[in-house]
Each structure stands twice: as structure tokens, then as C-alpha cells.
N, C-alpha and C positions, 0 to 999 in steps of 0.2 A: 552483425550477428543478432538477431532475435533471443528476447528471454523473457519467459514469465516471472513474476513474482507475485508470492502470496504474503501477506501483511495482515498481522493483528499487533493493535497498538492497544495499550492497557495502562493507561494514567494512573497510577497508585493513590487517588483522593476521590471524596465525597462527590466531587462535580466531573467526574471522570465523563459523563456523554456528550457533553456539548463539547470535550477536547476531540475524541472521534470523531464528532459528526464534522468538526470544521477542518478533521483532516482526510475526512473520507470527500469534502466535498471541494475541498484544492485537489485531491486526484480525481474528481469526474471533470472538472474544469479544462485540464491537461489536454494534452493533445494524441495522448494513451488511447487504450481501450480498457478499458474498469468494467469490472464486473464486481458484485456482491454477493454475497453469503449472511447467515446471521453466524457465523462463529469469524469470517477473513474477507477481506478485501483483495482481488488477485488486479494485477495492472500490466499489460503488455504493450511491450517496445525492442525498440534498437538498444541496444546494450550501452552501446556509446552518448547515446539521447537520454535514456531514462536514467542512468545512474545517477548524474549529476543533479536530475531532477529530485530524485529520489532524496539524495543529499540533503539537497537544501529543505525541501519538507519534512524530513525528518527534524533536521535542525530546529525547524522553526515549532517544532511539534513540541521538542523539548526542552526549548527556550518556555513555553506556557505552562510549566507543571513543576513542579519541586520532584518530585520520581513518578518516570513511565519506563514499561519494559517495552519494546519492540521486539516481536519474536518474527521472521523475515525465511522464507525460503525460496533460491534461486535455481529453474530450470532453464537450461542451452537449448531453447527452443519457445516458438511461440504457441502456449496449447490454448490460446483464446475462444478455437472451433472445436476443441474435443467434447465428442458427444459420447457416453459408455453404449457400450454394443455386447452387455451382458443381460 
């Protein structure tokens, strides 16, 4: 099963960009499809492939910071090609 996921990760300290940038640049590394925004980072996969992925970089995300929020939303499907048609 395909799923998108959209990610904004928000380190609660002073140095809080260089935690982004080197978790925005372990998911272009990945073997995902990453795309960017300036507000979210969206990543699409196999459900069974990314999560675990997911996991651990989050882990390791918040192993480097004394308090970070992760706010995460999860679609049943991969909208990697959605183009609006409005």
C-alpha cells in the first residue's frame, strides 16, 4: 500500500535550522520521493518500507534536541503527481 506523508519538524531551541536541514536532507538521501514546501516536507512510499524509515529518523531527529514537535499527516495513497486542476 502506497502513502503519502507530510512532515514539519520544529526543534523548540535557538539552533533549531541546522536540525531541519539535516533531517530534511536524510529524507532526500532515502530511496522515497521528497518533495518540499517552505511550510512541510511531504515523502512518498510503500507503507511497509517508509514507516520503519520514518521511525528511525525521527528517532534520530529527537535524539539531537532537548524538545521538538513533529506534527505528521498520513494519506492511503501516493499524491506524489497531484497537480490542482482548479
Amino acid at each position: 500500500m502506497n502513502i503519502s506523508v507530510d512532515l514539519t519538524l520544529s526543534p523548540l531551541q535557538d539552533d533549531y535550522e541546522k536540525h531541519v536541514i539535516n533531517f530534511i536532507k536524510r529524507l532526500r538521501a532515502s530511496e522515497f520521493t521528497v518533495l518540499e514546501n517552505p511550510l512541510s516536507t511531504q515523502i512518498y512510499g510503500d507503507y511497509d518500507v517508509l514507516m520503519p524509515f520514518l521511525t528511525q529518523e525521527i528517532k534520530r531527529s529527537f535524539a539531537d534536541v532537548d524538545i521538538s514537535v513533529l506534527q505528521m499527516k498520513l494519506v492511503k495513497t501516493d499524491r506524489s503527481d497531484y497537480e490542482p486542476d482548479f
